[in-house]
N, CA, C and O atoms as a CHARMM CRD file, in Angstrom:
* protein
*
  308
    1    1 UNK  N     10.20000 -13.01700   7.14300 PROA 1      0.00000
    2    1 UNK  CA     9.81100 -11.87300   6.34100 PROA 1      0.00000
    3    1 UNK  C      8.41900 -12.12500   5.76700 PROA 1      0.00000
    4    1 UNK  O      8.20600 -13.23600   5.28200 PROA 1      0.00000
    5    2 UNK  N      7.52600 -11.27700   5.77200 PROA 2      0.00000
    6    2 UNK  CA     6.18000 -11.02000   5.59000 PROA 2      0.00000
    7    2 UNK  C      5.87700 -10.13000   3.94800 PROA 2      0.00000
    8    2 UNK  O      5.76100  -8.90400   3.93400 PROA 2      0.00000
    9    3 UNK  N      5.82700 -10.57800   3.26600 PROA 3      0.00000
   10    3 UNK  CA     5.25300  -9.29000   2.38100 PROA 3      0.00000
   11    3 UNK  C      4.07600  -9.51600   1.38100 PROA 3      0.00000
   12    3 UNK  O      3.51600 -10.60000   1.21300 PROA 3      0.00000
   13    4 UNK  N      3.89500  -8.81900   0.99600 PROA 4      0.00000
   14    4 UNK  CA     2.29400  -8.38500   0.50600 PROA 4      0.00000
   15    4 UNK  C      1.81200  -7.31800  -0.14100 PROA 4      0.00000
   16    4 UNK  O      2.23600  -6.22800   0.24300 PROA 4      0.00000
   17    5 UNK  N      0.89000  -7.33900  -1.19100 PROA 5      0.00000
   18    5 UNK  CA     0.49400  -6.47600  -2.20300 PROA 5      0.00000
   19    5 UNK  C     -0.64100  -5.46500  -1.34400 PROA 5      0.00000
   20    5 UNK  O     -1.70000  -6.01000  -1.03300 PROA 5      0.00000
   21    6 UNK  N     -0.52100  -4.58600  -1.11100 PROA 6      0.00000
   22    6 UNK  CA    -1.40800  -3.44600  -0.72200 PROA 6      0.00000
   23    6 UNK  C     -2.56500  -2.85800  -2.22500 PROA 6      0.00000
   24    6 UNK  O     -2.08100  -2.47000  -3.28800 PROA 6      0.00000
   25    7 UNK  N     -3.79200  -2.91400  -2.00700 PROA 7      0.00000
   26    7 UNK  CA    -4.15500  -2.49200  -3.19700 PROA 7      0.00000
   27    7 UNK  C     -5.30900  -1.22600  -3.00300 PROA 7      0.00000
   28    7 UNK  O     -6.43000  -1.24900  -2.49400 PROA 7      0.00000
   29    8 UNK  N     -4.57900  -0.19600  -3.59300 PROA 8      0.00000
   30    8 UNK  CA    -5.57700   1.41000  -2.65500 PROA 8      0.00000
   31    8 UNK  C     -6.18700   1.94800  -3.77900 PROA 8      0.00000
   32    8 UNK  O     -5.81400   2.15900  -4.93300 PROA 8      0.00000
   33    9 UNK  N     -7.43000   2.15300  -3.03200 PROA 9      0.00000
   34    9 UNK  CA    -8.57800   3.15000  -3.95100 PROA 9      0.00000
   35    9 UNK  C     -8.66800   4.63300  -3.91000 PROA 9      0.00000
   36    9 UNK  O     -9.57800   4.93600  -3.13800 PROA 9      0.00000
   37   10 UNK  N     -8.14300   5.60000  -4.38200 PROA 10     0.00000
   38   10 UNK  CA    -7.97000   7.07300  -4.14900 PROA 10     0.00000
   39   10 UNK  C     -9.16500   7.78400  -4.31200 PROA 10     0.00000
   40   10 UNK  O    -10.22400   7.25000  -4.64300 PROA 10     0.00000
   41   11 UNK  N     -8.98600   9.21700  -4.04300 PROA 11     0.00000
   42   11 UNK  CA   -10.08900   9.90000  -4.20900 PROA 11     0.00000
   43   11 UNK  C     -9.87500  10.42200  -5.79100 PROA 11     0.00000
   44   11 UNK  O     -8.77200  10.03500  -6.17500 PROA 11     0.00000
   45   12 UNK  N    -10.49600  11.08400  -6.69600 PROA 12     0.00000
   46   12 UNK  CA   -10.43000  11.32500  -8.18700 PROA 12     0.00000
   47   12 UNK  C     -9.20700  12.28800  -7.69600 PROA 12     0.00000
   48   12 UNK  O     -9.15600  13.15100  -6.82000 PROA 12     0.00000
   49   13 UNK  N     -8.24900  11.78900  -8.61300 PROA 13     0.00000
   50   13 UNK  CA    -6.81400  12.70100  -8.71200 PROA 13     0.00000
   51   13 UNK  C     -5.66900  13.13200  -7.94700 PROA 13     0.00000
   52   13 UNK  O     -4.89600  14.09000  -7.95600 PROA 13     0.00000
   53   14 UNK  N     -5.87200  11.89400  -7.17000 PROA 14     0.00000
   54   14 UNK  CA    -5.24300  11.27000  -6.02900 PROA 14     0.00000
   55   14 UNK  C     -4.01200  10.48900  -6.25300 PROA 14     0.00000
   56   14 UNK  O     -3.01400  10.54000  -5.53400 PROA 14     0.00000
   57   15 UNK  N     -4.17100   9.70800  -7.38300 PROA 15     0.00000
   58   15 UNK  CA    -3.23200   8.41500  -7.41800 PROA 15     0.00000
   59   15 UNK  C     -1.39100   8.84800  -6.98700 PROA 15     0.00000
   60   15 UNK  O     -0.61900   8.24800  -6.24000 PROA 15     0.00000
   61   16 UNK  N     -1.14100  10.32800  -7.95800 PROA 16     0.00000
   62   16 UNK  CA    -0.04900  10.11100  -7.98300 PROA 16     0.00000
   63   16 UNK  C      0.31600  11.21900  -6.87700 PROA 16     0.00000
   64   16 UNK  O      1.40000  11.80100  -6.91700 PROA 16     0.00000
   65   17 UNK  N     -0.46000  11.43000  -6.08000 PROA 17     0.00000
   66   17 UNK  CA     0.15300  12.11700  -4.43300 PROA 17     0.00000
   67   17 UNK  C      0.48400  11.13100  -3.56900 PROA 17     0.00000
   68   17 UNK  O      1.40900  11.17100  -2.75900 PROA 17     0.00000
   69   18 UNK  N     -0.46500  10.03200  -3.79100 PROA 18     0.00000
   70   18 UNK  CA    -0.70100   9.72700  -3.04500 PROA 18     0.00000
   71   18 UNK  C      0.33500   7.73600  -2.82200 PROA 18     0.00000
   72   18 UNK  O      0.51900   6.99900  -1.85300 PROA 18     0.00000
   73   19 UNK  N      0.67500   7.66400  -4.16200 PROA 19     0.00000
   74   19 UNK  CA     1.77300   6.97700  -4.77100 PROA 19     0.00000
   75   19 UNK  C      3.21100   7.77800  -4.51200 PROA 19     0.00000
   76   19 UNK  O      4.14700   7.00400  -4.71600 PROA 19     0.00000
   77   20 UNK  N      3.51600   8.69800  -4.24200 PROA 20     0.00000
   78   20 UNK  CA     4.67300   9.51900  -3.92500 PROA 20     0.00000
   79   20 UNK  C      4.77900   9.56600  -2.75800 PROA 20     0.00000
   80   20 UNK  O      5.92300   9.76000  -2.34500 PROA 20     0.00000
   81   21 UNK  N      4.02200   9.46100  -2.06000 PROA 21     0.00000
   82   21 UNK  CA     3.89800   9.22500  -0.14800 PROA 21     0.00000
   83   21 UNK  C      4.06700   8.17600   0.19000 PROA 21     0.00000
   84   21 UNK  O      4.83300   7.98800   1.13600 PROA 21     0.00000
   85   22 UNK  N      3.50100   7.21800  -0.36800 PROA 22     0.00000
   86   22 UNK  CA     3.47200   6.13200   0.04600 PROA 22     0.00000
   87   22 UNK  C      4.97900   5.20700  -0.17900 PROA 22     0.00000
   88   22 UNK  O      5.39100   4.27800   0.51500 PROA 22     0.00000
   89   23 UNK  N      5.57300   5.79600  -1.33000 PROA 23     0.00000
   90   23 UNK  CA     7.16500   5.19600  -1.45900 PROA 23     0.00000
   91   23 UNK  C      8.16700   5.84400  -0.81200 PROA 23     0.00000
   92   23 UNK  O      9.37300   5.64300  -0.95400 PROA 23     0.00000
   93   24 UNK  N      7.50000   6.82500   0.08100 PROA 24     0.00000
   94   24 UNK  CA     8.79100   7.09100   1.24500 PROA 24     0.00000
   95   24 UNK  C      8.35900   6.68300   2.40300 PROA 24     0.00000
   96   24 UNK  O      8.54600   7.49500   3.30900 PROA 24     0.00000
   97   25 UNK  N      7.79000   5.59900   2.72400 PROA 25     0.00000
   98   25 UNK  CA     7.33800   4.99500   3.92600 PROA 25     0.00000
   99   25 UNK  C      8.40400   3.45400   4.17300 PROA 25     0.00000
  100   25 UNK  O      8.44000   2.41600   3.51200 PROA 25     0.00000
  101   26 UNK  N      9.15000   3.85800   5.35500 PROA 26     0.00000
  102   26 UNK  CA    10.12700   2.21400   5.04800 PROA 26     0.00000
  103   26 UNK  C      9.35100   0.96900   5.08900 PROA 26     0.00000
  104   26 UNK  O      8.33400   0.96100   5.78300 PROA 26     0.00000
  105   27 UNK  N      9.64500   0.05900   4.52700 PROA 27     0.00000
  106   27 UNK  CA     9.20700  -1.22000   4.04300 PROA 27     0.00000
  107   27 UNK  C      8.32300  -1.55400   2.51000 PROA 27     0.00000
  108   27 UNK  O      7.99600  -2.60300   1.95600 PROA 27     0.00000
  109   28 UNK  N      8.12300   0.06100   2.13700 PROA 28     0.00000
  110   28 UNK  CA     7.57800  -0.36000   0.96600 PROA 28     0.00000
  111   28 UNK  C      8.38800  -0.55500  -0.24300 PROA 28     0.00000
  112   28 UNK  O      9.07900   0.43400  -0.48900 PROA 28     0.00000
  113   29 UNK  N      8.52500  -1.57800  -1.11800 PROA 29     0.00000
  114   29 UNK  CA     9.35800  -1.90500  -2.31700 PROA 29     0.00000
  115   29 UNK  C      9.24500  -0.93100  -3.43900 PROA 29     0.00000
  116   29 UNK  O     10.06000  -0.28500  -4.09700 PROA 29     0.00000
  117   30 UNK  N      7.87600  -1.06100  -3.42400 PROA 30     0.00000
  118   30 UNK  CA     7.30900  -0.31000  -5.12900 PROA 30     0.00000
  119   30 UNK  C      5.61400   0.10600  -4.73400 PROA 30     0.00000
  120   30 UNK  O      4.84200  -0.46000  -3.96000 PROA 30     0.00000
  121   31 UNK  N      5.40100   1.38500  -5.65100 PROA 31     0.00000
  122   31 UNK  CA     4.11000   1.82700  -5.45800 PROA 31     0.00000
  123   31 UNK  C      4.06900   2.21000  -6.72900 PROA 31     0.00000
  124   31 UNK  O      4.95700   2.97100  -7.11300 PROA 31     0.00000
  125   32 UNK  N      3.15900   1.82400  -7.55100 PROA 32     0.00000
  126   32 UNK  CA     2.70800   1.79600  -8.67300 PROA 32     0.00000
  127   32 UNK  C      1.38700   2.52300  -9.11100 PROA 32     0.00000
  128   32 UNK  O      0.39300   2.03300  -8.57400 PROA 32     0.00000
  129   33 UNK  N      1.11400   3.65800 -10.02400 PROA 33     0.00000
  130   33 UNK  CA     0.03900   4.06200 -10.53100 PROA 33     0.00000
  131   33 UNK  C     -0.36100   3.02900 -11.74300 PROA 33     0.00000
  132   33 UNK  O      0.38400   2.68500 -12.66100 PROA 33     0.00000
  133   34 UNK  N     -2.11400   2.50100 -11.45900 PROA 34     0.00000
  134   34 UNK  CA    -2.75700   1.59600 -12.13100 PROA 34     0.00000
  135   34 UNK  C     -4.05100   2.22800 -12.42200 PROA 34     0.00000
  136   34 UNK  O     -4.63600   3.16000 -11.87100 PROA 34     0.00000
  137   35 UNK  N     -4.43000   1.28900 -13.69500 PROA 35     0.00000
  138   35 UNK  CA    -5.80900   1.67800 -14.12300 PROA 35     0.00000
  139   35 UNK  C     -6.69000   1.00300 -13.60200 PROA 35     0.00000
  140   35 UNK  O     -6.21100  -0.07700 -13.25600 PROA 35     0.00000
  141   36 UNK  N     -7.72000   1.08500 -13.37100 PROA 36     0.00000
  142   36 UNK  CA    -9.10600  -0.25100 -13.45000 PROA 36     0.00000
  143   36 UNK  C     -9.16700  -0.11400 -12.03500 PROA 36     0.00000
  144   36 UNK  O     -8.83900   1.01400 -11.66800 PROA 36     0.00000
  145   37 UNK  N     -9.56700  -1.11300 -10.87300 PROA 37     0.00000
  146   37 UNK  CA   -10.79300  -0.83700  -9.58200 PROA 37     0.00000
  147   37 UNK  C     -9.91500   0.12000  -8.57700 PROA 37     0.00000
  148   37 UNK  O    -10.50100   1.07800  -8.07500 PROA 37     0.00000
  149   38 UNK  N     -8.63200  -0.08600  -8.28500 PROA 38     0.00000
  150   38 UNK  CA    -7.89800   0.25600  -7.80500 PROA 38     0.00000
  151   38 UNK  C     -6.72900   1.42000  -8.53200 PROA 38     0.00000
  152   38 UNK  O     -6.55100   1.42000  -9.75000 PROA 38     0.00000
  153   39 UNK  N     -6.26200   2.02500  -7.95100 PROA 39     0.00000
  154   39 UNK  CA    -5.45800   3.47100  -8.52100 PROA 39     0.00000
  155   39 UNK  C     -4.03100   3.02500  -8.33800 PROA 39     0.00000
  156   39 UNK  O     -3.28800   3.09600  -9.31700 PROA 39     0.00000
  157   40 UNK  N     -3.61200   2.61700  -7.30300 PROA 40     0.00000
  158   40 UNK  CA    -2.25000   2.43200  -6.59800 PROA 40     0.00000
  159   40 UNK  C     -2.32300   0.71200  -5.99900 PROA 40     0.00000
  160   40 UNK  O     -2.97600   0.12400  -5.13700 PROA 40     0.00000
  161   41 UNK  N     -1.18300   0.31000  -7.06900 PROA 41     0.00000
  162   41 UNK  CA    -0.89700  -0.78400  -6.25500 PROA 41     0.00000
  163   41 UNK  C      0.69100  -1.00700  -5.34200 PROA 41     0.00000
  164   41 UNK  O      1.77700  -0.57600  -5.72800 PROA 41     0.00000
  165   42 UNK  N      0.55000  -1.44400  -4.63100 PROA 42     0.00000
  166   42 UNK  CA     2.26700  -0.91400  -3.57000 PROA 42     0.00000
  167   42 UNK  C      2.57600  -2.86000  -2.91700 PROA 42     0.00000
  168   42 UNK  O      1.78900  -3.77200  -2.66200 PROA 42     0.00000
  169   43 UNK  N      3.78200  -2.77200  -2.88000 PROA 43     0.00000
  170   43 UNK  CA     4.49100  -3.96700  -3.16300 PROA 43     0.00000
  171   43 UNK  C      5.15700  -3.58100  -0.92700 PROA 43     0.00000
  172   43 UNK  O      6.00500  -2.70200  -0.77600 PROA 43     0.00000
  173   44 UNK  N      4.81100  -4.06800  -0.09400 PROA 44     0.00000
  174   44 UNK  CA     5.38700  -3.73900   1.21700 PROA 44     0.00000
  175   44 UNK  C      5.77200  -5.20000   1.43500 PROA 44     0.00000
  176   44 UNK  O      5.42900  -6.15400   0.73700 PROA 44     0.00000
  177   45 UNK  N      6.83300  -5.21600   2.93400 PROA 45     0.00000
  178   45 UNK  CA     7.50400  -6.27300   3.08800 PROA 45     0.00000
  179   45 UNK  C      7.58600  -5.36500   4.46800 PROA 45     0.00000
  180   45 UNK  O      7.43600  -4.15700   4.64800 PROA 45     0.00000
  181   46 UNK  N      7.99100  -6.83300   5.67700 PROA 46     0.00000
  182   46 UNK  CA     7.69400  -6.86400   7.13900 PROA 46     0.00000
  183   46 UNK  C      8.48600  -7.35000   7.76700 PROA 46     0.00000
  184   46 UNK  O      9.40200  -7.69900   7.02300 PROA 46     0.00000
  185   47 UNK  N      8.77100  -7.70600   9.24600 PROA 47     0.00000
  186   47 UNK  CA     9.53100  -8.61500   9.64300 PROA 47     0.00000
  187   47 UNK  C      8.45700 -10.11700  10.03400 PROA 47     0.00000
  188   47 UNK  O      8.65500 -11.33100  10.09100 PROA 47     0.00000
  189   48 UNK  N      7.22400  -9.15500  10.25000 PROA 48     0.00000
  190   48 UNK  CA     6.47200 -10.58500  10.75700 PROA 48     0.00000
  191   48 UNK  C      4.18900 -10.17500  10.36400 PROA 48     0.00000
  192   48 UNK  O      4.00100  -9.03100   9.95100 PROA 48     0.00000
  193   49 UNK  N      3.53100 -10.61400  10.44300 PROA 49     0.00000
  194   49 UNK  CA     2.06900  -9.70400   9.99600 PROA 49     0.00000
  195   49 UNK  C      2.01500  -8.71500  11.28800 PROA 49     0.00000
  196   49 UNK  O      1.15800  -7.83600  11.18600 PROA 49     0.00000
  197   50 UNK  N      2.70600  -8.70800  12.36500 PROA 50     0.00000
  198   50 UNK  CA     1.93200  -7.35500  13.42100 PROA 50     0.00000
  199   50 UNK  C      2.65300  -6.39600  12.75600 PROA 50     0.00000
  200   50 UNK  O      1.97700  -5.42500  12.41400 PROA 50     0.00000
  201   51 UNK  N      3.77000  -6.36700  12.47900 PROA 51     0.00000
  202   51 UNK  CA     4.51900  -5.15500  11.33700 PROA 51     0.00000
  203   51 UNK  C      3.84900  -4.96000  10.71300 PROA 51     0.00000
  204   51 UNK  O      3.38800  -3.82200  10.78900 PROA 51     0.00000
  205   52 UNK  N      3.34500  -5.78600   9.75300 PROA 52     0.00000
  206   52 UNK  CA     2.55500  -5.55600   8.20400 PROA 52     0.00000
  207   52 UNK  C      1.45000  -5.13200   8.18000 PROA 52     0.00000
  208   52 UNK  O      0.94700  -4.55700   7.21400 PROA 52     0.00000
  209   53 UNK  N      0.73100  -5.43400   9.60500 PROA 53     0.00000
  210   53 UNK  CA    -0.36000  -4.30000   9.99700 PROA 53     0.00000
  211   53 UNK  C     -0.21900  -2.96300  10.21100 PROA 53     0.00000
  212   53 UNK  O     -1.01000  -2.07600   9.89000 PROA 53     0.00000
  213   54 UNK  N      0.82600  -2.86400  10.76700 PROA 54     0.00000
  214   54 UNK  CA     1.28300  -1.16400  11.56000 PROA 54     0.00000
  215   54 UNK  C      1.73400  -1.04200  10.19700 PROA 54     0.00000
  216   54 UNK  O      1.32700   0.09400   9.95100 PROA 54     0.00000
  217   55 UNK  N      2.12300  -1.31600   9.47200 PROA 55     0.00000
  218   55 UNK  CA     2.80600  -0.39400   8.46300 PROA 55     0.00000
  219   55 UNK  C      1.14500   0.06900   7.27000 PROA 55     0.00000
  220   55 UNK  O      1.15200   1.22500   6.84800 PROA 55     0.00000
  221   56 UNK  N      0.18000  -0.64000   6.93600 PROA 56     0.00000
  222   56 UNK  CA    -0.95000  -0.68100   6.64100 PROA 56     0.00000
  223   56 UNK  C     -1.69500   0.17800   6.75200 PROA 56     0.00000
  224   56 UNK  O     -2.37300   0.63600   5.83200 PROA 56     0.00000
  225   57 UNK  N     -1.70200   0.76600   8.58000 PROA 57     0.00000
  226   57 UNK  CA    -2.92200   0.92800   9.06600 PROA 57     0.00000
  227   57 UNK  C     -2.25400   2.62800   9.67200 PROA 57     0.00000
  228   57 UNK  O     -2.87000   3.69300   9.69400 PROA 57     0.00000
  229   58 UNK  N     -0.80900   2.35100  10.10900 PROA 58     0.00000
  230   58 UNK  CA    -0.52100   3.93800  10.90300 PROA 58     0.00000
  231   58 UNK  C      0.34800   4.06700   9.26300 PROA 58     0.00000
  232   58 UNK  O      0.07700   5.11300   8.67400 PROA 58     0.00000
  233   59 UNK  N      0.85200   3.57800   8.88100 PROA 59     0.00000
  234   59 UNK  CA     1.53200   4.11200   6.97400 PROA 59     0.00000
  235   59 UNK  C      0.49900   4.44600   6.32800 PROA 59     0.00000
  236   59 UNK  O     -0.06600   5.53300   6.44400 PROA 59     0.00000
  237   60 UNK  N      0.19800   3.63000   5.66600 PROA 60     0.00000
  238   60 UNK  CA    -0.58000   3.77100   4.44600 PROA 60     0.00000
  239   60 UNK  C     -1.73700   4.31700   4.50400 PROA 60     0.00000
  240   60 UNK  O     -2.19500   4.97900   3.57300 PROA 60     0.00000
  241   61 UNK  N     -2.43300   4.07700   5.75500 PROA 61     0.00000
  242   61 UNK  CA    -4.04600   4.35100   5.46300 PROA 61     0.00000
  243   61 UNK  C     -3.78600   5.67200   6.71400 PROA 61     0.00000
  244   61 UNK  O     -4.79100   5.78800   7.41400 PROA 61     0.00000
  245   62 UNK  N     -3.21100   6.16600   6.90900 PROA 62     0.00000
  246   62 UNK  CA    -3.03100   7.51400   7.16900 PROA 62     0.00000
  247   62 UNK  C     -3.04400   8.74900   6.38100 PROA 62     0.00000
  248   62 UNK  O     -3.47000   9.80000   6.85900 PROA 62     0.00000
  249   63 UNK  N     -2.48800   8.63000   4.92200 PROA 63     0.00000
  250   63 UNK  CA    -1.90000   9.72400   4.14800 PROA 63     0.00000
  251   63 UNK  C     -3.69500   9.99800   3.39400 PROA 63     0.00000
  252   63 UNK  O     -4.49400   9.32900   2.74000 PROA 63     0.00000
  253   64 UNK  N     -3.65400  10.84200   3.75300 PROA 64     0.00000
  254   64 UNK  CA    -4.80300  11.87400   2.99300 PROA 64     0.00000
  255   64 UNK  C     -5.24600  11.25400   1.21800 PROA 64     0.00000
  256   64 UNK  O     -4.19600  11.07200   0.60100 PROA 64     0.00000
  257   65 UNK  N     -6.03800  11.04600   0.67200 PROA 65     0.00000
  258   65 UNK  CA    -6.71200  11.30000  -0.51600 PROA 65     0.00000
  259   65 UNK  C     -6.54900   9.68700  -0.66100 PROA 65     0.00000
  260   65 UNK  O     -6.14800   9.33700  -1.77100 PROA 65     0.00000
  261   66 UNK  N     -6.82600   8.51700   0.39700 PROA 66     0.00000
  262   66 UNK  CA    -6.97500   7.06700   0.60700 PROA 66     0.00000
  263   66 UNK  C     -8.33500   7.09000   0.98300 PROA 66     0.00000
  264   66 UNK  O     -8.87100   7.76000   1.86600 PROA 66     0.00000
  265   67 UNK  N     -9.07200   5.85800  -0.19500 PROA 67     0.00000
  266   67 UNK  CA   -10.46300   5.83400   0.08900 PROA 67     0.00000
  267   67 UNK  C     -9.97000   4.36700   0.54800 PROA 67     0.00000
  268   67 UNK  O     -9.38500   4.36300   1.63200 PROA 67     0.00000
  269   68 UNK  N    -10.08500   3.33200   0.01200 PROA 68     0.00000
  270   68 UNK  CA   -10.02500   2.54200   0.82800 PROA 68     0.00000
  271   68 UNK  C     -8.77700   1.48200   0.11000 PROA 68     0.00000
  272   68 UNK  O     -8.43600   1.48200  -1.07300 PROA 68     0.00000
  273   69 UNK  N     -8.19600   0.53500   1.31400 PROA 69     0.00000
  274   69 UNK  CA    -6.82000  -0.55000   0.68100 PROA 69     0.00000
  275   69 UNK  C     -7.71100  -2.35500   1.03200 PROA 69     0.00000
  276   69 UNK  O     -8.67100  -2.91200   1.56500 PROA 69     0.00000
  277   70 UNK  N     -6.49800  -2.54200   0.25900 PROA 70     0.00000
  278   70 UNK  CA    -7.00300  -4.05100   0.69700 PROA 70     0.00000
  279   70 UNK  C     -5.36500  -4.86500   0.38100 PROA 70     0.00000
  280   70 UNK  O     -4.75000  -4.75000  -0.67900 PROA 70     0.00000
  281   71 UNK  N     -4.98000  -5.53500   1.37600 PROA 71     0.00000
  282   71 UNK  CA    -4.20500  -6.35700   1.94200 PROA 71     0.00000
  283   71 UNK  C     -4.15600  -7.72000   1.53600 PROA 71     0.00000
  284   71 UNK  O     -4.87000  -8.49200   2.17500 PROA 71     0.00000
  285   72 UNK  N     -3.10000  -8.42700   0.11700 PROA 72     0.00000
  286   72 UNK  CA    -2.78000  -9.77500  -0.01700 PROA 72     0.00000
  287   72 UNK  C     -2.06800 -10.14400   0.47100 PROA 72     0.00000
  288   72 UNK  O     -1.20800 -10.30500  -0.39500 PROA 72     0.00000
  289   73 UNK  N     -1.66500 -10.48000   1.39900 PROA 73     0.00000
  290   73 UNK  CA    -0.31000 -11.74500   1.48400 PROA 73     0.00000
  291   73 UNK  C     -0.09400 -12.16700   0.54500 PROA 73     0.00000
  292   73 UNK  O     -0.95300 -12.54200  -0.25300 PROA 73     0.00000
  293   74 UNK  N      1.51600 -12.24200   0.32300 PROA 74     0.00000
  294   74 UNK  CA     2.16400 -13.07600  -0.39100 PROA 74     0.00000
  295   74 UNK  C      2.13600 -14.52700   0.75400 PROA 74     0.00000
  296   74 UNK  O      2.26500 -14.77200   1.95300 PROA 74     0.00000
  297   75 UNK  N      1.80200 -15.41800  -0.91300 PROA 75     0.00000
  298   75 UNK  CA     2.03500 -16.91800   0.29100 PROA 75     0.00000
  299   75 UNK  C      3.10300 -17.76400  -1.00900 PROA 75     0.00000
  300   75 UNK  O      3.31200 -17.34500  -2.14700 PROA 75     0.00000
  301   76 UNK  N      3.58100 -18.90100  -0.44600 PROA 76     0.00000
  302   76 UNK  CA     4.66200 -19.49400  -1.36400 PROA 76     0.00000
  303   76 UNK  C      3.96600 -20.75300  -0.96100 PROA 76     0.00000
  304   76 UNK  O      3.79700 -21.25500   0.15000 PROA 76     0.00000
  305   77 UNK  N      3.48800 -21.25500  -2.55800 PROA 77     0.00000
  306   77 UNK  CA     2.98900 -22.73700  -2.54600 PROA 77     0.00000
  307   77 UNK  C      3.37500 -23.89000  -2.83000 PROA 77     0.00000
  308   77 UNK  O      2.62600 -24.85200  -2.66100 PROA 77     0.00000
C-alpha cells in the first residue's frame, strides 16, 4: 500500500468544489479545505506508485478549477 498527501492549488473560489469532487474519487481518505499556499489538502492511498499516479493525474488533476498539485509520499522511517 502506497499513500500520500496530495497538495492542490485552486483557482479563487474553487476550494470547496473542488474538495467535494475530489472525495468521491476511490482511494481518497480525506480532502480537506486549508488556508495558506495551497487550498485543498487530500490524504490518497494506492495499491502500489503506478496507481498513485493514475489516481493523481486521470483523478485529481482532471476536475476543473485545479491550478496546480504536488505529490508527498508517505515514507515510514
Amino acid at each position: 500500500m502506497v499513500e500520500a498527501y496530495v497538495l492542490i492549488q485552486t483557482e479563487v473560489g474553487k476550494a470547496k468544489v473542488v474538495a467535494d469532487r475530489v472525495r468521491a474519487i476511490d482511494g481518497i481518505t480525506s480532502a480537506d479545505d486549508v488556508t495558506g499556499p495551497y487550498d485543498v489538502i487530500v490524504r490518497a492511498e494506492a495499491s502500489d506508485v503506478d496507481q498513485l499516479g493514475r489516481l493523481v493525474v486521470a483523478g485529481i488533476q482532471s476536475i476543473g478549477g485545479i491550478t496546480r498539485t504536488l505529490t508527498c509520499p508517505i515514507v515510514n522511517l
